[in-house]
C-alpha positions, 0 to 999 in steps of 0.5 A: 924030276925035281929039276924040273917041277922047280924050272917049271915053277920058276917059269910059271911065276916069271910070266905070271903077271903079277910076278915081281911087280911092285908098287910105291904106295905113299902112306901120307895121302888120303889119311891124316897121320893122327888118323892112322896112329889113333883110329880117331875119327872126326866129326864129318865121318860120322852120321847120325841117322834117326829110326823115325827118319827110316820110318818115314822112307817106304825104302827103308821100312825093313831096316827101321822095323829092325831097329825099332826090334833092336831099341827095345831089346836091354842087350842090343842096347847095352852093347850100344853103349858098351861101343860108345864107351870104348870110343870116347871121341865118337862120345864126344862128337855125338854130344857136340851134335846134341845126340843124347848118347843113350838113345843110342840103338846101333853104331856100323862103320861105314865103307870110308872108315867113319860111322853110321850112328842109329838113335831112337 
């Protein structure tokens, strides 16, 4: 009986179409070797994107309200702030875009890996 659930087994997975294939991935394209050892960003993978700008988009109104809630919540802020802190090169990319890094309200990463930045 073992035999053959172990037989059977086998002959599931040799059929199976994802059984044994295996495919070369080259880990040197797409993404910059610093990018890969450090997690470090650069400054076109960050997006700055104002409330007031949310504000102004009938489309955006919910996710403005929100953000206008979260700017004057003292924890939101400071955990803002805290994100910032542990990513000094978003800091520094921020502060080379002219962002005053306290108005910081919310910091997402973006589907690409980069971020989206929301200021008051």
């Amino acid at each position: 009986m073992k035999k053959t659930v172990t037989i059977a087994l086998a002959s599931l997975l040799a059929v199976s179409p994802v059984a044994g294939i295996a495919y070369a991935q080259d880990t040197t394209t797409g993404v910059a070797a610093d990018t890969m050892s450090t997690n470090s960003i650069t400054a076109d993978k960050v997006s700055v994107v104002t409330i007031p700008s949310l504000e102004a988009d009938e489309s955006q109104r919910s996710e403005a309200d929100r953000l206008s809630m979260k700017s004057k919540d003292p924890a939101a802020l400071e955990k803002a702030q805290a994100d910032l802190q542990a990513d000094p090169a978003l800091a520094q990319i921020l502060t080379s875009q002219n962002v005053q890094l306290e108005n910081v309200v919310e910091i997402k990463t973006a589907a690409d890996g980069g971020k989206i930045v929301y200021v008051k």
